[in-house]
Every structure is written in structure tokens, then in C-alpha cells.
C-alpha positions in Angstrom: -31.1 -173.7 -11.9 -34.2 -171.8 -11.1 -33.9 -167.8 -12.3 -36.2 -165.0 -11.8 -35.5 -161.9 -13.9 -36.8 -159.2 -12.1 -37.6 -155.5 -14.0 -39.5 -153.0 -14.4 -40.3 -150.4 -17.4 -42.6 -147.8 -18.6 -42.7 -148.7 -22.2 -44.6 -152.0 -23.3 -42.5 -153.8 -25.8 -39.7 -152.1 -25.9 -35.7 -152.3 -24.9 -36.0 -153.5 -21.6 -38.8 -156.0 -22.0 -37.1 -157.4 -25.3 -33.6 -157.7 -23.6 -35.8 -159.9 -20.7 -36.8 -161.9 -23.1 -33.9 -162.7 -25.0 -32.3 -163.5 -21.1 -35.2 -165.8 -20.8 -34.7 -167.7 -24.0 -30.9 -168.6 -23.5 -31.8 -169.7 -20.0 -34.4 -171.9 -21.1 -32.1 -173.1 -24.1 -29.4 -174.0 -21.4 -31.8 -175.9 -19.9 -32.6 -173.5 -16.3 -36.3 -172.7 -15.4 -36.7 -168.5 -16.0 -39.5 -166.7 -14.0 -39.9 -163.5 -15.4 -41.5 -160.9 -12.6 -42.3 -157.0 -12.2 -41.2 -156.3 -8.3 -44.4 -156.3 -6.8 -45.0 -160.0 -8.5 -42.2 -161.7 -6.6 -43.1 -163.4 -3.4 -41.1 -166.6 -3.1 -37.5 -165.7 -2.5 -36.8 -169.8 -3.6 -34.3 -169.2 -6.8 -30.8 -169.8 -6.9 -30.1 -166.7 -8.7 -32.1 -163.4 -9.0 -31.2 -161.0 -12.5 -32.7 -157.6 -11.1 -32.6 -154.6 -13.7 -34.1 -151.2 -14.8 -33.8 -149.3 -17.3 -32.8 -145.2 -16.6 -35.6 -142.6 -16.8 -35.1 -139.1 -15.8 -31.6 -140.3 -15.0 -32.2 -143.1 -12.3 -33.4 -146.4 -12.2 -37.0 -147.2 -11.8 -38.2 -146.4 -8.4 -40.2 -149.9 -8.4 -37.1 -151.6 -8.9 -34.8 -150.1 -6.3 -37.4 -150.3 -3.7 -37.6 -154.0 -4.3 -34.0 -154.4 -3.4 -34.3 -152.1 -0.4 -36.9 -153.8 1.2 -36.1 -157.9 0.1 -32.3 -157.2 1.1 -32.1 -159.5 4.0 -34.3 -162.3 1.7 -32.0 -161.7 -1.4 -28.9 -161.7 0.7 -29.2 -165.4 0.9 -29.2 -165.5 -3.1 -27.1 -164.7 -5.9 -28.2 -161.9 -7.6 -27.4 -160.1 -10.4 -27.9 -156.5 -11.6 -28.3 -154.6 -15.0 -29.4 -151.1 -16.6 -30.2 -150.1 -19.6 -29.8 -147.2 -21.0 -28.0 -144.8 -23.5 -25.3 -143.3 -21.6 -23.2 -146.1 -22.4 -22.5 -144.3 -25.6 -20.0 -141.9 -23.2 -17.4 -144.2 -23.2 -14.9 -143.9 -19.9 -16.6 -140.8 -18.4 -20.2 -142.5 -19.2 -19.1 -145.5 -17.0 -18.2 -143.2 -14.2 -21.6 -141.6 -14.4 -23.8 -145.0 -14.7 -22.1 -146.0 -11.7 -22.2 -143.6 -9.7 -25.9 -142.5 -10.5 -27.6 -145.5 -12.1 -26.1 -148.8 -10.4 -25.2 -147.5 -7.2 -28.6 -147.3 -6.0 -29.4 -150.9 -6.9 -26.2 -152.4 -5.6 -25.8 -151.0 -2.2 -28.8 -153.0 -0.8 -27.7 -155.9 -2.0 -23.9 -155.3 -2.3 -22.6 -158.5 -0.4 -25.1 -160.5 -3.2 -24.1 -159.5 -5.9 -22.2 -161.6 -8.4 -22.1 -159.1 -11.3 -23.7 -156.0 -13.3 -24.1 -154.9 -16.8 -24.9 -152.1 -18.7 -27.1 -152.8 -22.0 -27.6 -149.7 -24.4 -30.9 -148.8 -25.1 -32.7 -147.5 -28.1 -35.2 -145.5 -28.7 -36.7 -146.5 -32.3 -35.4 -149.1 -34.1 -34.3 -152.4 -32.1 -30.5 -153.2 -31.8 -30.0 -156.7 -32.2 -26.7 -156.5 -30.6 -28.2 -156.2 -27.0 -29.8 -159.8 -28.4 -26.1 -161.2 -28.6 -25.1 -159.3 -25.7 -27.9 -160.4 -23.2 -27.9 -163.7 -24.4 -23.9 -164.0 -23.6 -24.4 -162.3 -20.6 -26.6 -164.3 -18.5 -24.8 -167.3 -19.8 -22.1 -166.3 -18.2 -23.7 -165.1 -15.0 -25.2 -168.9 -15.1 -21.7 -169.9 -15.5 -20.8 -168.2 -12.5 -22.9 -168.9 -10.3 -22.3 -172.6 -10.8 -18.9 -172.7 -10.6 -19.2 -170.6 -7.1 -21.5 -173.5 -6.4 -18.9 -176.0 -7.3 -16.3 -174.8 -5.2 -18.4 -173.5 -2.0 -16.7 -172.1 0.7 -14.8 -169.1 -1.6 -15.6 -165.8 -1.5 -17.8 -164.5 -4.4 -16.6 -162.1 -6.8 -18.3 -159.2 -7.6 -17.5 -157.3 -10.7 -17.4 -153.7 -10.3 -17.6 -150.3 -13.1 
């Protein structure tokens, strides 16, 4: 299966770029080609399945990022595509997951809501790395792989779409 991992992020080397990474790996170690792209690096629209995150400054989601959705919507809606955020209000529990939705993942899913296969929510850090985002991200986009080929498999049902 071809991927591209799409994202954006102000900080070099950090969260968001390591969790890409560690999605890349597991793809390539389950044997699917992984393009990793920033938005404004993606012009073929060729990939079986598009991973599209952002991590949350100032409280939304990169502007790069949700633009890229808003203006590719009728491209990706031929696609399967998959959304993520990272960030820390994940450490909220219940009432944090009613916020990310509402103010972090809504933006990125309504352009491509019909698309969408599923969405996750990694927790961020600020200083030192946590290696349980590795685990996390890795499982993750096994199982949106996993998805996406059973959906395959059985064409002709409709795709579901996880929701917060």
C-alpha cells in the first residue's frame, strides 16, 4: 500500500516529527511504501491512504495543515485518509476529549469528513520524549493499515469512521 503522512510543525525534532517517524518505520516494516510530506510538498493525490496530522499551537491545529485539507477535499475524497493531533490536552481525561474535538479535530475533519477512516489523539511533550507515543503510533497506523485493507477486501460497505 502506498502512504503519505502528511504534517506540519514548528519545532524541528520534536513530538510531532518523531511520532512521523516512528509511523513511517512500522509502515515500512509491514512492508507499505511511506512518503513522508509537509502540505505544500504533496502534489500527486496517487496513495491509497493519506495520515494527515498537526500538532495544537495556540489551541488549533496548524494552519498549513487544515488548509491542505480544505483546498485537496475533492482530490482526497477519493482516498482514505486518516487524521491525528497531538497535543497535551489529552491529559483532561473525558472533558479534554470533548474539547480536542470540538476545537482541535473538527477543523481537520469536516473537509474531508466522508474520507475519513479514523482519528487519534497522541500526547505531546515538551522536554523529555515519551516513548509511549512510539508504541502508540506504531499500533496505530497498523491498525489504520489494517483497516483500510479490510474495507478494501470487502468493497462495496460503507466505511466506518471513528468518532471522539
Amino acid at each position: 500500500m502506498k502512504i503519505c503522512i502528511v504534517y506540519d510543525t514548528k519545532r524541528i525534532g520534536k513530538a510531532t516529527e518523531r511520532i512521523i517517524k516512528w509511523m513511517a518505520a512500522q509502515a515500512e516494516d509491514l512492508g507499505h511504501n511511506a512518503d513522508i510530506r509537509k502540505p505544500s510538498e504533496v502534489g500527486n493525490f496517487g496513495y491509497e491512504l493519506f495520515i494527515v496530522g498537526s500538532p495544537i499551537y495556540y489551541e488549533k491545529p496548524m494552519r498549513s495543515v487544515v488548509d491542505f485539507l480544505r483546498s485537496n477535499s475533492e482530490k482526497l475524497s477519493k482516498n482514505k485518509v486518516a487524521l491525528f493531533v497531538i497535543c497535551m490536552a489529552k491529559l483532561f481525561g473525558g472533558h479534554g476529549l470533548k474539547y480536542i474535538n470540538k476545537r482541535y479535530i473538527k477543523p481537520l475533519l469536516t473537509p474531508v469528513e466522508n474520507s475519513v477512516v479514523d482519528i487519534y489523539i497522541f500526547k505531546g511533550w515538551l522536554l523529555k520524549p515519551d516513548y509511549k507515543q512510539e508504541t502508540e503510533s506504531k499500533d496505530w497506523l497498523q491498525s489504520v493499515v489494517e483497516m483500510v485493507l479490510n474495507q478494501e477486501r470487502s468493497m462495496g460497505k460503507e466505511s466506518d469512521r471513528i468518532t471522539i
